[in-house]
C-alpha positions as CSV (number, residue, x, y, z in Angstrom):
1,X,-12.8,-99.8,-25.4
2,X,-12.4,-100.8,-28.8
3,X,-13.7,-104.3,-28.3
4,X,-16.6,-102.6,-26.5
5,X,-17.1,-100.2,-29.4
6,X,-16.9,-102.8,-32.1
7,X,-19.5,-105.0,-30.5
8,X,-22.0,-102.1,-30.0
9,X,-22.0,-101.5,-33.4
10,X,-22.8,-105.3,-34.9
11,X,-25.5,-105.4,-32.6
12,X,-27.0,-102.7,-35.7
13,X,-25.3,-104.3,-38.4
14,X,-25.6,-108.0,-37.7
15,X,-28.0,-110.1,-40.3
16,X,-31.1,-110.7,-37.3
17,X,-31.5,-106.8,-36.8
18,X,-30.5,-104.8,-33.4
19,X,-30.6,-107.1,-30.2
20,X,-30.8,-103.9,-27.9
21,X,-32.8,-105.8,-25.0
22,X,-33.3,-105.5,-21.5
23,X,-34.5,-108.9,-20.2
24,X,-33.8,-109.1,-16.4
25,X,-34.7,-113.8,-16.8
26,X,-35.8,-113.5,-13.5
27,X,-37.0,-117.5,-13.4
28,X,-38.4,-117.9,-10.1
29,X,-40.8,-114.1,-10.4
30,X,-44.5,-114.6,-9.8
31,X,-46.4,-115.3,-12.2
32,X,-48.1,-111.6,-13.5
33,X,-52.5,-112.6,-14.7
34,X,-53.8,-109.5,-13.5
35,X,-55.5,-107.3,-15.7
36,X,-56.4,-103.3,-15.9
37,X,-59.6,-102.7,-17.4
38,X,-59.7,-103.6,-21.0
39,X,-56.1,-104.2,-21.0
40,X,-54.6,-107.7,-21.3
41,X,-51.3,-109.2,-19.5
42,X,-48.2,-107.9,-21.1
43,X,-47.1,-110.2,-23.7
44,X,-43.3,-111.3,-22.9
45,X,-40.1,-109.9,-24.8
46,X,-36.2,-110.9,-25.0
47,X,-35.7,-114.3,-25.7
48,X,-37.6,-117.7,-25.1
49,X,-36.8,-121.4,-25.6
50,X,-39.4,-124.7,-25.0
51,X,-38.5,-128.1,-25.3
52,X,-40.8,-130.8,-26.0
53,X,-41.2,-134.6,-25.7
54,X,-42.9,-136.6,-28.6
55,X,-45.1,-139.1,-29.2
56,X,-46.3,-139.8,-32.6
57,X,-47.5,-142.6,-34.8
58,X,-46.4,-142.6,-38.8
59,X,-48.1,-143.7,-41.2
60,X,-47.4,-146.7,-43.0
61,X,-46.1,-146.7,-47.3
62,X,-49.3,-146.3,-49.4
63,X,-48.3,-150.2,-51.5
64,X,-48.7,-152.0,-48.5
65,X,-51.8,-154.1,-47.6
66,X,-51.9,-153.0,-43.9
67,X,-51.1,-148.7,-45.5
68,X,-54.6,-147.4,-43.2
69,X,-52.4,-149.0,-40.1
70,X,-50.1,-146.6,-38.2
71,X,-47.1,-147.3,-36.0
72,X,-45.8,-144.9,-32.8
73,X,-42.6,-143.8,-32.0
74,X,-40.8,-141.1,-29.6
75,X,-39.3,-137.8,-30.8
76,X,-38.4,-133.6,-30.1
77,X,-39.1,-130.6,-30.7
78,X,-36.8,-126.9,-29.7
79,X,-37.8,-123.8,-30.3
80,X,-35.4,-120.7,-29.7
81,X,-35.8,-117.5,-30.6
82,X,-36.6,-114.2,-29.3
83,X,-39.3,-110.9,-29.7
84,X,-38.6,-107.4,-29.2
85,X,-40.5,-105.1,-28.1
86,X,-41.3,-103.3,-31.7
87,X,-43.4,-106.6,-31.7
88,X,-40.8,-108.8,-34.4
89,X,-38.3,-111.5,-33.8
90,X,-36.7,-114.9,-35.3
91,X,-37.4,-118.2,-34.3
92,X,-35.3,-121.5,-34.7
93,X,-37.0,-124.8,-34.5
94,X,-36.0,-128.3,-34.6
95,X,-38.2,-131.5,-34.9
96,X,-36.6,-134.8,-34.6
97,X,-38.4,-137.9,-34.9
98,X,-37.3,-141.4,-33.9
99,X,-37.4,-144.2,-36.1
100,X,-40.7,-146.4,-36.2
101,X,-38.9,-150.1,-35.9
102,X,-42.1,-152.2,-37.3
103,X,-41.8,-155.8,-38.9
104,X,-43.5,-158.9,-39.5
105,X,-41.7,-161.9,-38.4
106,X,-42.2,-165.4,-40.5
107,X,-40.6,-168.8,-39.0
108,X,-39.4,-170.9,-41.6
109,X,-37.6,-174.3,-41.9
110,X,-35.0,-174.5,-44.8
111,X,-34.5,-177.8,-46.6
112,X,-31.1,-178.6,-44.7
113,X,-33.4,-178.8,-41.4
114,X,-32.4,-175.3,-40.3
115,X,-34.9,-172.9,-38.6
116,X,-34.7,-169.1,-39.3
117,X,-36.8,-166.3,-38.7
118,X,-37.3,-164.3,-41.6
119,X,-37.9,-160.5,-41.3
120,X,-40.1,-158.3,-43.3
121,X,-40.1,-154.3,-42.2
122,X,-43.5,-152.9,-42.7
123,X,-42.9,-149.1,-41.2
124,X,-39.0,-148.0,-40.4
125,X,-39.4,-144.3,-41.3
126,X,-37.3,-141.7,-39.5
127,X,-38.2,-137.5,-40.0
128,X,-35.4,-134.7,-39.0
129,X,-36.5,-131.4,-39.3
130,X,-35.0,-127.6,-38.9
131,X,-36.5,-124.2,-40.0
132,X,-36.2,-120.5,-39.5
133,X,-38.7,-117.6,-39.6
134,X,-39.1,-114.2,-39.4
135,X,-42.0,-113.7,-36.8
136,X,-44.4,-110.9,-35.9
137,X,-46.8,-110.4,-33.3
138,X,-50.2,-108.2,-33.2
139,X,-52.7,-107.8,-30.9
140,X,-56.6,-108.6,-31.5
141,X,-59.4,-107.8,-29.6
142,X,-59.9,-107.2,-25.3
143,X,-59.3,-110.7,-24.1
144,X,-55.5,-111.2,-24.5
145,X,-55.4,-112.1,-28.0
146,X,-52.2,-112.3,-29.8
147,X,-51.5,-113.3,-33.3
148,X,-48.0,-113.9,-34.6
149,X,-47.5,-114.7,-38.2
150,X,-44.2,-116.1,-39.3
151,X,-42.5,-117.1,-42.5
152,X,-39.0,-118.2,-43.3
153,X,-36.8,-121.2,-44.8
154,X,-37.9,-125.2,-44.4
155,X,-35.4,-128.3,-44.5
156,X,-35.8,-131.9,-43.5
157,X,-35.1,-135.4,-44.0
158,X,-37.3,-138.4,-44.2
159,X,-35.4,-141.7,-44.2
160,X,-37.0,-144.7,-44.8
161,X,-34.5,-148.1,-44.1
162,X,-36.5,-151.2,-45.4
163,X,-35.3,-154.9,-45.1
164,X,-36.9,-157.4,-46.7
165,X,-36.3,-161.8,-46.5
166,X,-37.8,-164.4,-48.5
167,X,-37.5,-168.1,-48.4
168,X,-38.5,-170.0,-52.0
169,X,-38.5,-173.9,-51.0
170,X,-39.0,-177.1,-52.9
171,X,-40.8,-174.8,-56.0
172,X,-43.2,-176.9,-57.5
173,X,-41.3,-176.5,-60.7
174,X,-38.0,-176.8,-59.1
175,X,-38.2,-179.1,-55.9
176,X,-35.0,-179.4,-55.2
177,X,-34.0,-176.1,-55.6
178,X,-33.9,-173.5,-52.6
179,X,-33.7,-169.4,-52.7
180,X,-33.4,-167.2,-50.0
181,X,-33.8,-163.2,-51.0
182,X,-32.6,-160.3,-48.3
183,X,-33.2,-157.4,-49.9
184,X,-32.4,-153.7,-48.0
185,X,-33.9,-150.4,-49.1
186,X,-32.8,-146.9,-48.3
187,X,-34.2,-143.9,-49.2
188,X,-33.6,-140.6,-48.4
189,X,-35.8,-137.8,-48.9
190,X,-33.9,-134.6,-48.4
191,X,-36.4,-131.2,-48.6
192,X,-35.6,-127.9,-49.0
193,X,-38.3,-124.8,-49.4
194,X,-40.3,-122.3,-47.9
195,X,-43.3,-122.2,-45.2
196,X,-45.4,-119.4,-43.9
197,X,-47.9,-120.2,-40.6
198,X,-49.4,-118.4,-38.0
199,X,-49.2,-118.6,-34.4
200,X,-51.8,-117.5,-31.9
201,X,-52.6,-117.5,-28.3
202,X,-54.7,-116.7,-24.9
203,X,-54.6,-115.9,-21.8
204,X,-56.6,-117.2,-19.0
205,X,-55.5,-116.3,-15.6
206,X,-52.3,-119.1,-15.2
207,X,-53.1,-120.9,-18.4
208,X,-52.1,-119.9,-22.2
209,X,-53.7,-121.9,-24.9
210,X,-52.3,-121.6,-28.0
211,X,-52.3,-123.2,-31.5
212,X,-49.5,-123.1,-34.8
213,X,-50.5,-124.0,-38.2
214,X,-47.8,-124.0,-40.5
215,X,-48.1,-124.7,-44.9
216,X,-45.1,-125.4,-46.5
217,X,-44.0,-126.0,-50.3
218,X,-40.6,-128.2,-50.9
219,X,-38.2,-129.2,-53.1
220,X,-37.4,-132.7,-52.6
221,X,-33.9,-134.6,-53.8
222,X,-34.6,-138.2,-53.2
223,X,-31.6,-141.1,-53.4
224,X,-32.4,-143.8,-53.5
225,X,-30.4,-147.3,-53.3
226,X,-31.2,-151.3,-52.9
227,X,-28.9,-154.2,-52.2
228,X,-30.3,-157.6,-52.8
229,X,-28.9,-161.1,-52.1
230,X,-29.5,-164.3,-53.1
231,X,-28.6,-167.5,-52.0
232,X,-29.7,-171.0,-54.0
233,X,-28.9,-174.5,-52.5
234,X,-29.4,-177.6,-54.5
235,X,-30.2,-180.7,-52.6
236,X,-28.3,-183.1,-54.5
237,X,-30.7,-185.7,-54.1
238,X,-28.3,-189.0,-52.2
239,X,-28.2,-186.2,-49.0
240,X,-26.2,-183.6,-49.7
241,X,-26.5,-179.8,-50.2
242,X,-24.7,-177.5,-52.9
243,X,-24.9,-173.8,-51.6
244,X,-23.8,-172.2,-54.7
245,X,-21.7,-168.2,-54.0
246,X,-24.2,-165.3,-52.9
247,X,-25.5,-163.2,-55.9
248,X,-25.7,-159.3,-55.3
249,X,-27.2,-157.3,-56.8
250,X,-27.0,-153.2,-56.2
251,X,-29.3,-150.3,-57.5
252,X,-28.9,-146.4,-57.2
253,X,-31.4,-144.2,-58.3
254,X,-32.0,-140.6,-58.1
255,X,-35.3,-138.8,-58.1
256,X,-36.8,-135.1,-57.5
257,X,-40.2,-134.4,-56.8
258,X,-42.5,-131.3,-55.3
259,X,-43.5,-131.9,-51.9
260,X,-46.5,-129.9,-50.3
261,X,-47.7,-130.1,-46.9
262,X,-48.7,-128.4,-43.5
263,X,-47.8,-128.7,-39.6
264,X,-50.5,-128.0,-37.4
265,X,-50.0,-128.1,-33.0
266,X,-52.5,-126.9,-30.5
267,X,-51.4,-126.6,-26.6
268,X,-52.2,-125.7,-23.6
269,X,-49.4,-124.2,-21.0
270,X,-49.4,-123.6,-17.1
271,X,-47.5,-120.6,-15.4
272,X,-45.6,-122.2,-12.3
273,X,-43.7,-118.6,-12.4
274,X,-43.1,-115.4,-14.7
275,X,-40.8,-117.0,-16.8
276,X,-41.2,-120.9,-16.7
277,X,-45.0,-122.9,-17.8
278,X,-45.0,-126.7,-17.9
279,X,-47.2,-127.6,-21.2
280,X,-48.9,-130.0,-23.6
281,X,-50.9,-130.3,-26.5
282,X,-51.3,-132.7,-29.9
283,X,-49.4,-132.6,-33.1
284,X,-49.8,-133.1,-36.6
285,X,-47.6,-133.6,-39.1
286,X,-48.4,-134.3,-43.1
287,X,-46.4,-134.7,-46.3
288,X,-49.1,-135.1,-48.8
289,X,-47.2,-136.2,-51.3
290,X,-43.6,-135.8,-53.5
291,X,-42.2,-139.0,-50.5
292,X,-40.1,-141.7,-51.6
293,X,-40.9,-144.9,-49.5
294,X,-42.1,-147.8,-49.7
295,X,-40.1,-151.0,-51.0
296,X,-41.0,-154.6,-53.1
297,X,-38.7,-156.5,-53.4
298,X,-40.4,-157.9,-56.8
299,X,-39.7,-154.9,-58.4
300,X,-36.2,-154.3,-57.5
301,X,-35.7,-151.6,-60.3
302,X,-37.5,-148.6,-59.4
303,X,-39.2,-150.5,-56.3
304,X,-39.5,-146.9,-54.5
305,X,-42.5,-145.2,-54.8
306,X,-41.7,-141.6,-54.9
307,X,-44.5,-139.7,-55.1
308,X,-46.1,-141.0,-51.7
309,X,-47.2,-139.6,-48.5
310,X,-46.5,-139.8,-44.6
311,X,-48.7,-138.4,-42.0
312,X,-47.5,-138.2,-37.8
313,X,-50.0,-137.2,-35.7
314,X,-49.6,-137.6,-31.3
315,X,-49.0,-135.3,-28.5
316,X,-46.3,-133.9,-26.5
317,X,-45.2,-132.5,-23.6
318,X,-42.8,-130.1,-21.9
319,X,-41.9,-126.8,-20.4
320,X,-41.4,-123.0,-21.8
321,X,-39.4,-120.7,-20.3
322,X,-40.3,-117.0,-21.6
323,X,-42.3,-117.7,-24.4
């Protein structure tokens, strides 16, 4: 009784508000279009989850040649949360984004006679993402309108994991002389801030479109480090090499910039019962600027740029289950 009674009362006292609902997740009910009169379908209470598969091409560092290109990659997107019947909630979402794995391969032929492929990473960006918001909900209009504007806390991570190889031989002004440069760049672009947005959505018998647009202002802490190594051999000019000890060379560097940007993601779902809709719909996803990538290995000191940009745009797919 006293476990009881202490339970009862955080459900007032607990930081999300009172949770006193009565959802009966009956998965497998009929799915409920009717409508009476002017009066639209019910909109659904208690809580709701959707999962979503990716796919989404990044754009590519602003100081490369090739920067208009883009590059595709798989990632997910959750959304938990749950609206009462005083029409407010909270919702939890998470957007993870696979790496982009792009690079431009060179075959070379060192001056010992050995072949190597030389590597040269053009897009290797990787976006983690969680947020929380206090939602509403309202009601517009005779056609099953709703409107539910949101606002809450932002974070993410963009990671961008460069790697760089050059091979220098017979230099006009040094013939005899070979280098070979690997250079790695990592930067980590770690966001914190706020975002407001707006959902909205219809009904239309079994389908629901809907759309989100989200704006969002950041904080951004950037690290930043590189680790280049070189490598000289001397051909000693009777047929024989010198390969003198590997030279490294390490840089850290911290940065902080503003980053502003905006989330928007239009859908369309299908109700296979009351509770469950299979869905899809496009996303897109920009960082306008405040983003450290980029990397040249000529300018190994401050060789970030970290006031860039990244854009993801795609679709995605999935399934909602009392949203």
């Amino acid at each position: 009784m006293l476990v009881a009674a202490s339970t009862a009362s955080g459900q007032h006292y607990q930081p999300f508000g009172e949770l006193d609902m009565h959802y009966d997740l009956q998965l497998f009910a009929p799915p409920i279009i009717d409508e009476y009169g002017d009066e639209p379908v019910v909109a659904n209470y208690g809580w709701f989850a959707d999962y979503n598969r990716a796919y989404l091409k990044l754009s590519r560092p602003d100081n490369l040649p090739s920067h208009f290109q883009e590059d595709g990659t798989w990632g997910n997107i959750w959304n938990i949360g749950y609206m009462t019947e005083e029409n407010h909630g909270w919702l939890m979402s998470i957007l993870n984004i696979n790496r982009t794995n792009v690079a431009q391969f060179t075959a070379v032929t060192d001056i010992q006679g050995n072949e190597f492929i030389l590597q040269n990473n053009l897009n290797a960006g990787q976006y983690n993402g969680f947020e929380i918001n206090k939602t509403f909900r309202a009601h517009v209009g005779q056609h099953g309108a709703y409107f539910e504007p949101f606002g809450g806390f932002r974070y993410a991570n963009f990671k961008e994991d460069l790697l760089t190889q050059t091979l220098v031989v017979d230099d006009p002004a040094f013939p005899l002389v070979e280098v070979a440069t690997g250079t790695r760049g990592i930067v980590h672009n770690n966001m914190f801030g706020g975002q407001i947005g707006l959902r909205s959505y219809m009904r239309r018998g079994y389908w629901i479109i809907s759309s989100e647009i989200r704006a969002f202002g950041q904080v951004n802490y950037q690290e930043a480090s590189a680790v280049q190594t070189q490598v000289v051999t001397i051909d000693d000019g009777l047929g024989g090499f010198l390969v003198q000890n590997p030279v490294i060379t390490r840089s850290d560097e911290d940065f902080q910039e503003f980053v502003v940007g905006g989330e928007l993601r239009v859908g369309a779902a299908y109700e296979l019962t009351r509770e469950v809709r299979i869905n899809a719909g496009l996303e897109l996803l920009h960082l306008g600027r405040g983003i450290g990538r980029g990397f040249d290995e000529d300018l190994f000191t401050s060789a970030f740029v970290n006031d860039g940009a990244a854009t993801y745009a795609g679709f995605f797919f999935g399934f909602e289950v009392n949203r």
